[in-house]
N, C-alpha and C positions, 0 to 999 in steps of 0.2 A: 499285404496283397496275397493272396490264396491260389489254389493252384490252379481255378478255373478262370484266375482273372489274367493267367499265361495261356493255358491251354485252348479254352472259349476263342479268343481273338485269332490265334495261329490256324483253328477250324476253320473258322469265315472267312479266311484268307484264302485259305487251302478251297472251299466251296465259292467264291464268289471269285476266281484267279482271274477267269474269263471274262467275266464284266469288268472288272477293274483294268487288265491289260486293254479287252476294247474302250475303258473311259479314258484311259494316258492317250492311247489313238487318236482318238475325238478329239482328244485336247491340242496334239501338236498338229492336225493337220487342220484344222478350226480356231486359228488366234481369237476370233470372239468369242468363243464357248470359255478361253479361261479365267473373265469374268467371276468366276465360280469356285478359283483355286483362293481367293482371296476365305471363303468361307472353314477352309483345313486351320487354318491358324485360329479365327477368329470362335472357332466351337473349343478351340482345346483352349485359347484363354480365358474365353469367359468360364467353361465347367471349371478351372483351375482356379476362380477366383469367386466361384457360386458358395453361400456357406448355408443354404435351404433346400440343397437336392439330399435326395433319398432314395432308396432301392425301390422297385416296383419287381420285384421276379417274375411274378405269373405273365403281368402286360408283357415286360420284357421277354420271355420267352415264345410266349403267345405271338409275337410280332417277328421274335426271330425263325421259331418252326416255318409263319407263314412266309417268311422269303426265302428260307432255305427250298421250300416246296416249288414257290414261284421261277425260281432259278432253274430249280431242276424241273421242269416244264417246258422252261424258255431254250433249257439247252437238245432235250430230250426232240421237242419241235423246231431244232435247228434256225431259232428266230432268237434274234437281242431287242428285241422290242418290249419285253417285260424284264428285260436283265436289267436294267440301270434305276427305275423303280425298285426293286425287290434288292438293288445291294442299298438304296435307300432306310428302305424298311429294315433291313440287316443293323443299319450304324443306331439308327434310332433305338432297338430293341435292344443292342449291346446297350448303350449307355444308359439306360433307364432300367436293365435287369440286374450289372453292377450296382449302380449309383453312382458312377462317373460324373454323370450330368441329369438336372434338372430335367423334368418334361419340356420344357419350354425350349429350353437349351437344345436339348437331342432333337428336336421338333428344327430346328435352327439349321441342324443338317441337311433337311431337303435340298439347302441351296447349292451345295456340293457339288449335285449333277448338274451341267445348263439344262436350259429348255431346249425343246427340237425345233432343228431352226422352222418346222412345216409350220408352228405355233407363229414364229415370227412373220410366216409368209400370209398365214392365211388372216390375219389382222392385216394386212394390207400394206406389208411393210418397202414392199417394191412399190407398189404405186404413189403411198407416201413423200419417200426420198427423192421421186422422177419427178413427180408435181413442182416439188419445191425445190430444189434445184433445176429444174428448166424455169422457171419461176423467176428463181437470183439471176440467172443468166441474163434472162432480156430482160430486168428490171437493172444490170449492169452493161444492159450493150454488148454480151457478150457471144460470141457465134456459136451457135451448137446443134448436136443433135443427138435424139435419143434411137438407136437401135438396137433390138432382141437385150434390151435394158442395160447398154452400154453408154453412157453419158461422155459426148466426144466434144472436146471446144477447136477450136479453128481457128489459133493461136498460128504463130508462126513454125511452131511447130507443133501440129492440133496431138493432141495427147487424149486418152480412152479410159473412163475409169467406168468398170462394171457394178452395176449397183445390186448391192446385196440386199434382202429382207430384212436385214440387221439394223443395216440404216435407219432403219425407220424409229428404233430406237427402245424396240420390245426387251432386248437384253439388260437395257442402262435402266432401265424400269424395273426390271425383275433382281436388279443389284442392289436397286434401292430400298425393297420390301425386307431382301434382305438383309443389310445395314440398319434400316429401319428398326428388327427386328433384333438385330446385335446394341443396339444405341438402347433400346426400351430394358433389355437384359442389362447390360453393365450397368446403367443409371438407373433400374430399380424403380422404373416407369410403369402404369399400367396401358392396357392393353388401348386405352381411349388416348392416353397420353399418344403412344407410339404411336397411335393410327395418323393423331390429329400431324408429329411431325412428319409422318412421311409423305401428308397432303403438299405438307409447306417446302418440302424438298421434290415434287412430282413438278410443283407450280415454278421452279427451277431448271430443273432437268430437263422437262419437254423446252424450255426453248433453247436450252444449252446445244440440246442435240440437232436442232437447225440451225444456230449457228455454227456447230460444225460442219455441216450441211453443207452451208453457203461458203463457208471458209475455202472447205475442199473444191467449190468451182474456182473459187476468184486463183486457187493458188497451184492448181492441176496443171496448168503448161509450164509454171517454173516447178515445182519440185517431183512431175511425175505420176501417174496412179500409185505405185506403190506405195510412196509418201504418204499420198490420202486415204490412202487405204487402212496404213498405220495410223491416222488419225482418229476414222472413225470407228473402225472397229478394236482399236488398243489404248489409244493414250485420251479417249472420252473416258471409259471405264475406269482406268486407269488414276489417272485425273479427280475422278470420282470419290473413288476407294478411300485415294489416300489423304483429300480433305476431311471426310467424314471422320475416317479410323482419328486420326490424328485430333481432330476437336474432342469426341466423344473420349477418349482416353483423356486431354487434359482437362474439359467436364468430370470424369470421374477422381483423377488426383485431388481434383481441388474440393471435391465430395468425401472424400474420405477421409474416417473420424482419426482426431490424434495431428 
């Protein structure tokens, strides 16, 4: 390890402080956005377990100038709306200007940051969740109503869960592409393989996340919003994460030569 492979990373740390403290922000006050913390481990094991990466300097610099620029823009116009892209581009350009990690790999990092929940909303993700869960409701006899996207049942003692964009299930999608994306990497898939499984796990997902969906009405008066709330924006994702990681790793044990 050389002296730019200490110094380089302490700089970007030192220039991107502000994005990074507003991305811990995001993260603790947005339990669905850390969907995305699962991706910190899953890049450094697979570049740790890559034996076809290589240095690319120029890309890698070329990518890093451009976020170092982009940053200082975003701070300079007192906006974080390019911050969280550009520490993006920042990890990317590190690891491919070392040789840490693979193009594919550092590529892998995107998923780091979530997506902005405005992505989840404008795909329809409130109107979504309210359909279908007023939907289970009277399709269960169950008393309800929807106000300013508050989903209330009329239980004995009616209980109020507010429906997020999230519900709708953009994020559990967006974890998938990238899992998808870590399974294709450690198994040494191409890029047709990976696509075709993440069809075969979409054709799961979407109705996993309605039956959460519907779970969260049938069970809102006994265990509470809060409850449901942990259901669907933490322990779906969750749930998720740790089936895939968990196969695709014993997939790869049982792959490997010796």
């Amino acid at each position: 390890m050389g002296i730019t492979d200490v110094v380089l990373p302490i700089a970007l740390l030192a220039a991107f402080s502000v994005s990074i403290v507003d991305l811990v922000q995001h993260w603790l006050a947005n339990p669905w956005t850390r969907y995305s913390l699962v991706f910190i481990p899953l890049v450094v094991w697979i570049a740790r377990h890559e034996d076809y990466k290589r240095r690319h300097p120029r890309l890698g610099a070329l990518l890093i100038v451009a976020a170092v620029s982009t940053q200082l823009f975003s701070v300079m116009a007192d906006t974080l709306a390019l911050a969280r892209p550009a520490l993006v581009v920042a990890m990317i350009g590190f690891l491919i200007n070392r040789g840490f990690a693979s193009k594919r790999c550092a590529l892998l990092s995107v998923f780091i940051v979530p997506i902005p929940y405005s992505l989840a909303k404008e795909v329809g993700g409130v109107a979504i969740a309210e359909a279908w869960m007023g939907y289970v409701a009277e399709m269960l006899g169950i008393a309800h109503t929807l106000i300013v996207h508050v989903f209330t049942t009329s239980g004995s003692e009616p209980a109020g869960l507010e429906i997020s964009a999230t519900f709708g299930g953009v994020p559990l999608l967006t974890l998938a592409v990238g899992l998808a994306g870590y399974w294709g990497l450690r198994l040494r898939k191409s890029l047709a393989q990976t696509g075709e499984r993440l069809l075969r796990w979409v054709a799961v997902l979407i109705p996993l996340q309605f039956a959460a969906l519907a779970l969260a009405v049938v069970v809102l008066d006994r265990v509470g919003p809060g409850a449901a709330t942990v259901l669907l924006d933490r322990l779906v994702w969750f749930g998720t994460a740790l089936v895939i990681v968990f196969t695709t790793e014993r997939a790869a044990a049982n792959n490997a030569p010796g």
